[in-house]
C-alpha positions in Angstrom: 58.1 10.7 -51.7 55.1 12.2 -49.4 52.3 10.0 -48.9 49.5 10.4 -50.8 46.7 12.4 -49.0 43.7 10.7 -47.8 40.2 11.0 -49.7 38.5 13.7 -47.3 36.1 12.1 -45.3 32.1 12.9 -46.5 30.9 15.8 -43.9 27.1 16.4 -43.5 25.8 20.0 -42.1 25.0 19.3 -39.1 21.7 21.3 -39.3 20.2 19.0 -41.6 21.1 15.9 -39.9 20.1 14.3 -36.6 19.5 11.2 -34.7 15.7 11.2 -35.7 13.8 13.5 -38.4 10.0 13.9 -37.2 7.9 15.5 -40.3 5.1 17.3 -38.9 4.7 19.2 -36.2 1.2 18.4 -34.9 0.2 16.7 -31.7 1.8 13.5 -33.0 5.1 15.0 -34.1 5.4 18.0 -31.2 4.7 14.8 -28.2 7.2 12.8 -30.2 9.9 15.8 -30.3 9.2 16.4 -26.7 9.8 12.8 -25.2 12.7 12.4 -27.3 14.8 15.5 -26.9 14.1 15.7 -23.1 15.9 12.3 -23.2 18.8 13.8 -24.5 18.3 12.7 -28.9 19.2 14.9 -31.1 15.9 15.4 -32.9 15.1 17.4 -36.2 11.6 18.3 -36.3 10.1 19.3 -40.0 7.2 21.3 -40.2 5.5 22.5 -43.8 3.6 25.2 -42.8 4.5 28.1 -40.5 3.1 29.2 -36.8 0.2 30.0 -36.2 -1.7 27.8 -38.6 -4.9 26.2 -38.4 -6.2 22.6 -39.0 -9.3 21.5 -39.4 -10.6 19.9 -36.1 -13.2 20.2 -33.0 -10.9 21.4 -30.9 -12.2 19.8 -28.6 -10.0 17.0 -25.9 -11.5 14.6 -24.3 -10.3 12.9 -20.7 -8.3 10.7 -23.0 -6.6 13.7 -24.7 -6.3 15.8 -21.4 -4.6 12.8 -20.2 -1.9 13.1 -22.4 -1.4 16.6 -21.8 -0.9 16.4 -18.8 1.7 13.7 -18.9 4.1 16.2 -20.8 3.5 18.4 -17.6 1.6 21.2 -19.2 -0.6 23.5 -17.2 -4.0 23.6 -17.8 -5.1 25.9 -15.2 -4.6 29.1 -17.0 -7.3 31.0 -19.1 -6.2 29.0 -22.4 -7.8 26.5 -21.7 -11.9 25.9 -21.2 -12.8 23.2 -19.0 -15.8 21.0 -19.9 -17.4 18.3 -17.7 -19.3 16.0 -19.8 -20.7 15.7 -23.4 -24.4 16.3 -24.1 -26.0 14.1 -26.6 -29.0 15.1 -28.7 -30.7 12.9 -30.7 -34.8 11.2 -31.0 -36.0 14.6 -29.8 -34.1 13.8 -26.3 -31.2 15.6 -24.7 -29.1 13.5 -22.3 -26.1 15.2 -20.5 -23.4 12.4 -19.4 -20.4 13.1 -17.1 -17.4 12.3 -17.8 -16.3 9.0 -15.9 -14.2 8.5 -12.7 -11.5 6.0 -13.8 -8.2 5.2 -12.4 -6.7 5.4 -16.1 -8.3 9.1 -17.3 -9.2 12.0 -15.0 -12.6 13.5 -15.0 -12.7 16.5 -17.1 -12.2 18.0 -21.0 -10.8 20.7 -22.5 -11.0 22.9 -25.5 -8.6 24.8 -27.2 -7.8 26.0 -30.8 -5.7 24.0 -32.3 -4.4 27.0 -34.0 -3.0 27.6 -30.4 -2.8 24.3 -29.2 -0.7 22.9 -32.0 1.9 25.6 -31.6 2.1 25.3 -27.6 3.4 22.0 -28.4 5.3 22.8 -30.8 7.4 25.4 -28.7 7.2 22.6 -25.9 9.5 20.3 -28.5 11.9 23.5 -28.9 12.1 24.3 -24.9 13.1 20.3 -24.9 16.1 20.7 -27.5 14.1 19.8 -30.9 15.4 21.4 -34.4 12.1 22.8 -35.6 12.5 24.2 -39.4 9.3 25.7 -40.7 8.1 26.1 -43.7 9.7 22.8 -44.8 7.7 20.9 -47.0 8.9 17.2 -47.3 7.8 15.4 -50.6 9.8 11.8 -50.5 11.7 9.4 -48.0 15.9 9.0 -49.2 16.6 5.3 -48.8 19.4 3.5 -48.8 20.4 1.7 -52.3 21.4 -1.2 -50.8 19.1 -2.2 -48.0 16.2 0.1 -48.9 15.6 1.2 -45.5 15.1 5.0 -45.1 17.8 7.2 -44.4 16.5 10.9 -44.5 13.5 13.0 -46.3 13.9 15.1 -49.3 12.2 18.6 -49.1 11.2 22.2 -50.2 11.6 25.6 -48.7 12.0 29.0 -49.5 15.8 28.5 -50.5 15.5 25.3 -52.3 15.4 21.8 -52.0 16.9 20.3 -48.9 18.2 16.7 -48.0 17.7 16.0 -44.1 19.5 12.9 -43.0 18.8 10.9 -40.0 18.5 6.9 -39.3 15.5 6.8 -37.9 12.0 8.8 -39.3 8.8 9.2 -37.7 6.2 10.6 -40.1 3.7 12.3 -38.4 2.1 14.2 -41.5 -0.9 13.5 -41.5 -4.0 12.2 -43.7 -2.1 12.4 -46.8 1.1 10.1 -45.5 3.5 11.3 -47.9 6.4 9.6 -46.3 4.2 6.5 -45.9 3.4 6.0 -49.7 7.5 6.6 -50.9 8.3 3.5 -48.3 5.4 1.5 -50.1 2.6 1.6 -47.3 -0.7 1.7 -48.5 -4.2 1.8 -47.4 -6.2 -0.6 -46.1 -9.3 -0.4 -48.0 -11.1 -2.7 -45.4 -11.0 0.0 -42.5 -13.1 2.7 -42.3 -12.7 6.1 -43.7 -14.4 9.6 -42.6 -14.7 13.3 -43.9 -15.5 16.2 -41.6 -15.6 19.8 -42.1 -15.8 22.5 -39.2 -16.4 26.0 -39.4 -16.2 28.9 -36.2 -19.8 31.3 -35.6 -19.7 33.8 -33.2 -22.1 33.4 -30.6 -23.0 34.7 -27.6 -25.5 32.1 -26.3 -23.3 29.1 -27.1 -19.8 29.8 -26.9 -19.7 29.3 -23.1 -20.6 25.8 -22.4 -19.6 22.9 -19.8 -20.3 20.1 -22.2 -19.1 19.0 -25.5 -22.0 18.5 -27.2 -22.8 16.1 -29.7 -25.9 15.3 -32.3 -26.4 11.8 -33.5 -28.8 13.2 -36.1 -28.8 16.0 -38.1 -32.3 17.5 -39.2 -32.7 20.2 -41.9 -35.9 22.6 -40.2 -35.8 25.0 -42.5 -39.1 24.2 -43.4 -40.9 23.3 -40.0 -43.7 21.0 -41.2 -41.4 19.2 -43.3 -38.6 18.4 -41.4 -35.7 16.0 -43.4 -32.8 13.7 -42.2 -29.8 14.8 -42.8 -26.5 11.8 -43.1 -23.8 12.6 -40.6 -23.3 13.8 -37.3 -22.6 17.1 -35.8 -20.9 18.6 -33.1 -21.2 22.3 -31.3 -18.2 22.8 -29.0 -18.3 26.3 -27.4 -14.6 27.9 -27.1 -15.6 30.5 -24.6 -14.1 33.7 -26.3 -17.2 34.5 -28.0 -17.0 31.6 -30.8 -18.3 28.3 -31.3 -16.8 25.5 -33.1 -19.4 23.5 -35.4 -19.0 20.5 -38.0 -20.1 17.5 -39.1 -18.7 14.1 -40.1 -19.5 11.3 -42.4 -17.8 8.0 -42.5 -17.2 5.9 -45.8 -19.9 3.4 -44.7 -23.0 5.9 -45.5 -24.1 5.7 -49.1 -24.4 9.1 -49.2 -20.3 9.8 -48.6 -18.5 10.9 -51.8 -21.8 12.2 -53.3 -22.7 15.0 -50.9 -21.6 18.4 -50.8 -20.5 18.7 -47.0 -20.1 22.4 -47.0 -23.6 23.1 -48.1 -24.5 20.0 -45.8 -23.1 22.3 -42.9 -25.4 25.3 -43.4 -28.6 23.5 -43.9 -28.5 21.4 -40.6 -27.5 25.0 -39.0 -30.0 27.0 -40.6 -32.5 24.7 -39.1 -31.2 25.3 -35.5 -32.8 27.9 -32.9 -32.0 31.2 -34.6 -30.9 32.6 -31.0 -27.5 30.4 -30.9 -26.4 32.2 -34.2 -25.2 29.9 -35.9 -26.2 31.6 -39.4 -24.1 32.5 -42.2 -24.0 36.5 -40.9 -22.3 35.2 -37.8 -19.6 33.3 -39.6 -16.2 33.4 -38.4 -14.2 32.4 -40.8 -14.8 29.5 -43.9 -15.7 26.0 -43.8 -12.3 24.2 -43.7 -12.7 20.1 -44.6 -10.5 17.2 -43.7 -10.3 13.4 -44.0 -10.2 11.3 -40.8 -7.9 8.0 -41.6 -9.7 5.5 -38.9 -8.9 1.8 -37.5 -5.6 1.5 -38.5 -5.9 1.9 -42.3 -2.8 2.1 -43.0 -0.6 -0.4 -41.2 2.3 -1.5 -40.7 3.1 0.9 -38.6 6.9 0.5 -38.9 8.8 -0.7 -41.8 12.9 0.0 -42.6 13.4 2.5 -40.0 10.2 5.1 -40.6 7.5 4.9 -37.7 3.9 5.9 -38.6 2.4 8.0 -35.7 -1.2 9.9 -35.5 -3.6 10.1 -38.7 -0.4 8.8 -41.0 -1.1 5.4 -39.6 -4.8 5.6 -39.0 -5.0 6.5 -35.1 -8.4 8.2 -35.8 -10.8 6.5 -33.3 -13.6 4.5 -35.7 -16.2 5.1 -32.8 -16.1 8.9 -32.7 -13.9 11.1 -34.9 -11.7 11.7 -32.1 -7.8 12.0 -33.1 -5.7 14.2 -30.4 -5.6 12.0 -28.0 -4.7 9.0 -30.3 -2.2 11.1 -32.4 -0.5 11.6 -28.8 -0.7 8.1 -27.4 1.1 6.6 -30.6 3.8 9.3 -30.2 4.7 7.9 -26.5 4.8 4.4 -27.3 7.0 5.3 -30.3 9.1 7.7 -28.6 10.2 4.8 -26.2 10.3 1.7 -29.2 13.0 4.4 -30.7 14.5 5.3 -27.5 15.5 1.3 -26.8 16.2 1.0 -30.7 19.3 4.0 -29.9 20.4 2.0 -27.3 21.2 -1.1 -28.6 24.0 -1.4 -31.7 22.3 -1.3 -34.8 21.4 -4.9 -36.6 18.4 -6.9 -35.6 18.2 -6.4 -31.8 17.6 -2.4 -33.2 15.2 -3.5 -35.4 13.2 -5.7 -32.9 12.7 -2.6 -30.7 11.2 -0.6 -33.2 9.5 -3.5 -34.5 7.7 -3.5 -31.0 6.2 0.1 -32.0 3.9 -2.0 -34.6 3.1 -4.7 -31.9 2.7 -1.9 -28.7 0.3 0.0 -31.4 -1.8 -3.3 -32.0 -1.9 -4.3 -28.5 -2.9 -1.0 -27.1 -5.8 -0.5 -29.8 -5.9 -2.5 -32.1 -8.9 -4.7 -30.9 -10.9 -1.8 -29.5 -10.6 -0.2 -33.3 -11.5 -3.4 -35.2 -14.8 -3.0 -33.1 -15.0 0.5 -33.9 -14.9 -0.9 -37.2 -18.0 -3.0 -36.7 -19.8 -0.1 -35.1 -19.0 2.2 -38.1 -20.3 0.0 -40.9 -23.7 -0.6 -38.3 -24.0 2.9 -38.1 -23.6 3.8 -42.1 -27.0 2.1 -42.3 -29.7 5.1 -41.2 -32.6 2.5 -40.0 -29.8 1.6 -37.0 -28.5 4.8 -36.5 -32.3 6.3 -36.0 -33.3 2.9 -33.9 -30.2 2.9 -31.8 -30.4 6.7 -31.0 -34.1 6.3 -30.0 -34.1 3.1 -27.7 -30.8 4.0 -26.8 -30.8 8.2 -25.3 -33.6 7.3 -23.0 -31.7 4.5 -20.8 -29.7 6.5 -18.9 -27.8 3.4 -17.7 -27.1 2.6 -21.0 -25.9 5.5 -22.5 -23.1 5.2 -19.9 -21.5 1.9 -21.2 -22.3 4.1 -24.2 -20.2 6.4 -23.9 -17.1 4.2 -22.2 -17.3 2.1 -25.2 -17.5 5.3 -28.1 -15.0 7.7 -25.7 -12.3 5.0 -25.1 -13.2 6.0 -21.1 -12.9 2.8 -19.6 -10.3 1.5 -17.0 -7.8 -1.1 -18.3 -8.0 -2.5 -14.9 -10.8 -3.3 -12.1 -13.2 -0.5 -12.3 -17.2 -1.3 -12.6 -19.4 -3.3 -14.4 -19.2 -1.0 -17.7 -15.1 -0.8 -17.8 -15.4 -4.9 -17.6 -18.0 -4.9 -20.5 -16.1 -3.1 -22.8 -12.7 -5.0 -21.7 -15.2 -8.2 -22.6 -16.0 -6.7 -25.5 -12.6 -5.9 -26.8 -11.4 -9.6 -26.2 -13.8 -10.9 -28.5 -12.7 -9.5 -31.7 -9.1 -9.7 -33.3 -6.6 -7.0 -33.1 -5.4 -6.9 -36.2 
């Protein structure tokens, strides 16, 4: 008698599994992809929208953002990108133009450049490495294992269906809404701050080509001239250089006038009250108001739990002290890219779970302490008697404003430097990090 055939083993198509799943292909996601399939994993990289697309952002990178550009060994020389040297701060009827530091840890210089560009540069980076990218691919809940409930692929739409993607590790890098995060039971810290911000582009000649980010601490409708109002928020103008301007305003959770403003309209008053020259007027519009929440401080922690890593806003990398998110999104994809390249190397059991476990602890070492006192500064800030005190005692003291801005930019050295890098090191030691 023949022996009796063995149960076929269980195959899996090979294009919807992987080493690690990455959903979303933003700076977090794209860095992450990069690092990891340039070390040789096989990584599947799940993106819901198609290239080009467009996020709502300033566009804007900061030495702390062109910092981790460069360290993916992109070139920044080309016309793409627009160099800036400082930021310019306006606020108290003064103007005060700062520099960009000298540091050992950041070099001296911004950039700017649409994300609409930008995000897809990186994203054909992660490809050039040896990522999977599948467009189009909206993921709507984690697949966990019955038994030990630790996740073991995504569930998602396309065009041709649903799709299962397997893979035993997940890093969710999709965004503000944190999907992924909320089907493994994370959920928000409602002790951390929160922002909104919306951004719209204007065409203008007078603006567009500028050597400083520029920021505005306060926003003033001028519409009427001899009545002149205080608007909440703060604003940004942040030329691009090809004949457009990038402008918005953000509002964090600790005004009393968030949730009960209408930010849109918010945006065209404060511009309609700026010199007419700069064109920043509804005839010069290029393109519609586009809004977006800014998860800050850590609000959404831990940041890994049963094999899915939290990277960029889906954990809450948004920097409390400015709105700033790029360069945070990217610095949390590094130190997870190399908690899950240890994790593949050791067998699976607990010493895997201990390295990826040190993504959590790397995430509150490197920030978690700076963004609890962001945290402070944001709920000091909500309060419009501080903000208007601060901005007109601070702007004039020149020597101020540049601890200023090493403490709001993140700009300081982690090491040595001068009297403001030990300040804010001070600083940061005195408050928790977590």
């Amino acid at each position: 008698m023949p022996a009796a055939a063995a149960a076929p083993a269980t195959v899996r198509n090979p294009d919807t599994t992987a080493d690690v799943i990455i959903v979303g292909a933003g700076p977090a996601g794209s860095t992450a992809a990069v690092y990891l399939a340039r070390a040789g994993v096989d990584v599947l990289l799940l993106e819901k929208s198609t290239f080009p697309r467009d996020k709502v952002c300033g566009d804007g990178l900061t030495p702390r953002g062109v910092k981790q550009v460069l360290a993916l060994g992109i070139d920044v020389s080309g016309d793409d990108w627009l160099r800036n040297r400082g930021l310019r701060v306006v606020g108290g009827g003064r103007t005060i133009e700062l520099p960009w530091p000298t540091l050992q840890d950041f070099p001296d210089y911004g950039l700017v450049r649409p994300r609409r560009d930008f995000d897809q540069m990186l994203a054909d980076l992660a490809v050039k490495a040896g990522a999977r990218r599948h467009e189009g691919t909206r993921v709507t809940d984690p697949v966990r294992d019955e038994r030990t409930g630790h996740i073991v692929g995504v569930r998602a739409t396309t065009e041709d269906g649903p799709v299962t993607f397997h893979a035993p590790l997940v890093l969710a890098a999709d965004g503000v809404s944190a999907r992924l995060a909320v089907g493994m039971g994370v959920q928000k810290r409602p002790d951390r701050p929160l922002g909104v911000a919306v951004r719209r582009y204007y065409t203008s000649a007078t603006r567009t080509h500028d050597d400083h980010l520029e920021s505005h601490l306060e926003l003033w409708d001028r519409t009427d001239p001899a009545r002149p109002k205080l608007l909440p928020g703060y604003g940004w103008i942040f030329g691009m250089g090809d004949g457009t301007v990038n402008v918005g305003l953000g509002m964090l959770n600790s005004s009393k006038a968030f949730g009960r403003t209408d930010y849109r309209q918010l945006l065209r008053t404060w511009l309609d009250g700026t010199p007419e020259e700069w064109g920043l007027r509804e005839a010069h519009a290029a393109g519609p108001i586009g809004g977006a929440g800014l998860p800050m401080g850590f609000n959404r922690t831990p940041h890994y739990r049963d094999g899915l890593l939290l990277l960029g806003d889906a954990g809450g990398a948004v920097n409390p002290f400015n709105g700033e998110g790029i360069a945070y999104a990217m610095e949390s994809a590094s130190l997870a890219a190399e908690s899950v390249l240890q994790a593949l190397g050791r067998p699976d059991g607990a010493s895997r779970e201990a390295a990826l476990a040190g993504y959590a602890a790397a995430m509150q070492e490197h920030l978690g302490a700076y963004y609890r006192l962001g945290g402070m500064f944001s709920t000091l800030i909500g309060r419009p008697a501080i903000m208007k005190a601060a901005t007109r005692l601070g702007l004039p003291r020149r020597r101020l404003m540049y601890l200023v801005l090493k403490l709001l930019a993140g700009l300081y050295d982690s090491r040595d430097g001068d009297w403001a890098d030990r300040v804010v090191r001070m600083l940061t030691s005195a408050v928790p990090s977590v």
